[in-house]
C-alpha positions as CSV (number, residue, x, y, z in Angstrom):
1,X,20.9,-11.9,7.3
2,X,17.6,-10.0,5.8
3,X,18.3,-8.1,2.1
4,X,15.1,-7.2,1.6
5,X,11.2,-7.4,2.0
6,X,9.6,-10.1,-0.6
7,X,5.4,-9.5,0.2
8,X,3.8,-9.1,2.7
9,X,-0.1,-9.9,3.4
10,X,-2.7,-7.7,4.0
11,X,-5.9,-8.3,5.3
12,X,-9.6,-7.0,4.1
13,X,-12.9,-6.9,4.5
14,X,-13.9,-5.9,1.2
15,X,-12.0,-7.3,-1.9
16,X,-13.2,-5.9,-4.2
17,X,-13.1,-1.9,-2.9
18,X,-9.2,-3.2,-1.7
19,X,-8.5,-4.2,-5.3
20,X,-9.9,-1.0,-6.4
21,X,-7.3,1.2,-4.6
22,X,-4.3,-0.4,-5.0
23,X,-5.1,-0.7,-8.5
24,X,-7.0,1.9,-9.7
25,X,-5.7,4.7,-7.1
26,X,-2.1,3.6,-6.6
27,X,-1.4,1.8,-9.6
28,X,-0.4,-1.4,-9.0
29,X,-0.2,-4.6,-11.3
30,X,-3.2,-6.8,-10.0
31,X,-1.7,-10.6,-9.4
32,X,-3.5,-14.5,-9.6
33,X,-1.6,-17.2,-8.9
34,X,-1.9,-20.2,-6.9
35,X,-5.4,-21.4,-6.2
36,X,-7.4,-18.1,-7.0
37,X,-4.9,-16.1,-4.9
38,X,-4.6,-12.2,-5.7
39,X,-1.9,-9.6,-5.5
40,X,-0.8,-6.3,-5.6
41,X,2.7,-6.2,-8.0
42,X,4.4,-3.3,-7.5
43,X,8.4,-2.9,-8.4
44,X,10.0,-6.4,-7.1
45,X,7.6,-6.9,-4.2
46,X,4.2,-7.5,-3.5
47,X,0.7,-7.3,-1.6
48,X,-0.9,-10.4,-0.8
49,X,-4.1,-9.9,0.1
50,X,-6.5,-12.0,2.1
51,X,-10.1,-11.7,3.2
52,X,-11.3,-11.4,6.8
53,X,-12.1,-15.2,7.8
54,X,-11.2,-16.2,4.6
55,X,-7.3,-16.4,4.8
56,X,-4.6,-18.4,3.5
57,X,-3.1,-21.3,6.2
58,X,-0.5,-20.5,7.7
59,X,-1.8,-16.7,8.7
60,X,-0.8,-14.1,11.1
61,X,-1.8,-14.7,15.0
62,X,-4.6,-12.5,14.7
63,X,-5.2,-11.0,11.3
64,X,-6.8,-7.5,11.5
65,X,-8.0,-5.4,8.5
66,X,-6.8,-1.6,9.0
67,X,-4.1,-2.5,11.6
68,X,-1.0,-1.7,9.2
69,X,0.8,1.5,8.7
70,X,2.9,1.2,5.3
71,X,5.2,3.9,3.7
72,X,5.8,3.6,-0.4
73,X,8.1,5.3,-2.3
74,X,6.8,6.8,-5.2
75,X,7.5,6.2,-8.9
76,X,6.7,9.9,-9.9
77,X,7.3,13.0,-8.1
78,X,5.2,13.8,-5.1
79,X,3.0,16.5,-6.9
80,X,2.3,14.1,-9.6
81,X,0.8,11.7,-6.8
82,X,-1.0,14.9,-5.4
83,X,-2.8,15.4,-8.4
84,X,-3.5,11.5,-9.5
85,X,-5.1,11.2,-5.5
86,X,-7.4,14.4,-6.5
87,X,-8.2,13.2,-9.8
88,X,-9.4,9.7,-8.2
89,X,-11.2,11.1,-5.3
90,X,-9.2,10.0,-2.9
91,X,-8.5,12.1,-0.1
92,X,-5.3,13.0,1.9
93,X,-5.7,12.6,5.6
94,X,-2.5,14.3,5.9
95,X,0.7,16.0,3.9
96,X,2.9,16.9,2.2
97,X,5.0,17.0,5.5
98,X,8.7,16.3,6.1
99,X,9.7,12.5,7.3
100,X,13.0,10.1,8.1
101,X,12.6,7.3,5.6
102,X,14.9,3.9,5.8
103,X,17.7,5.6,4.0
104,X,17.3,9.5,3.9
105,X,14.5,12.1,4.6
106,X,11.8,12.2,2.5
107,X,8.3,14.2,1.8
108,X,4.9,12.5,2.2
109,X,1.3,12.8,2.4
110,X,-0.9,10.0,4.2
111,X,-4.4,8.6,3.1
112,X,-6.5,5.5,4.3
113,X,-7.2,2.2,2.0
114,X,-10.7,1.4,2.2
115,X,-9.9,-0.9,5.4
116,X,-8.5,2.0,7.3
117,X,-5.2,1.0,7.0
118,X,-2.7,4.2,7.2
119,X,-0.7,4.2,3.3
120,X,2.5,7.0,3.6
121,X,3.2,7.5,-0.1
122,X,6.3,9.8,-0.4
123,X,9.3,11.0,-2.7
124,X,13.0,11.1,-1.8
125,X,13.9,14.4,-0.6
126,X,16.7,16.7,-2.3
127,X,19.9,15.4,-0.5
């Protein structure tokens, strides 16, 4: 029934330090649309992004900022990410370590988004 995940919608409490990183750190294509909305574009999906009692109607039951724990793919090899975190000053809380992905294993290292949530970025491993 499901193919494939469309957006999803994160919750902050700082915009404009959220924008920063997924931008600036991780690369993605900043998003308007609708009625001053903003997104994170990245592949064929997106990041919606709210802000703490601020949100969008409908919303989750109880939006939380730094209460999700995503895993990304990567674009470029793992080292290349490596060095890209470092060159931003952005710190890796954990990795590179060994992990089961959806479809095969795959090699990650872990940071935090300025909300605290827990971003996996990782590279398919060797088969």
């Amino acid at each position: 029934m499901i193919d494939h995940l469309d957006h999803l919608v994160l919750t902050s409490t700082d915009a404009g330090a959220t924008i920063d990183f997924y931008t600036r750190v991780l690369g993605m294509q900043l998003e308007t649309f609708g009625e001053n909305r903003v997104a994170f574009r990245f592949g064929n999906q997106k990041i919606n992004l709210h802000v703490r009692g601020e949100e969008f109607e409908p919303k989750a039951h109880l939006p939380v900022p730094g209460a999700l724990d995503l895993c990304f793919i990567a674009s470029i090899p793992l080292d290349a990410v490596i060095e890209r975190l470092g060159a931003a000053g952005w710190p890796i809380v954990q990795g590179p370590v060994a992990r089961t992905g959806a479809t095969q294993k795959i090699r990650s290292v872990y940071v935090r988004d300025p909300d605290l949530n827990l971003i996996e970025i990782s590279e398919l491993a060797a088969p």
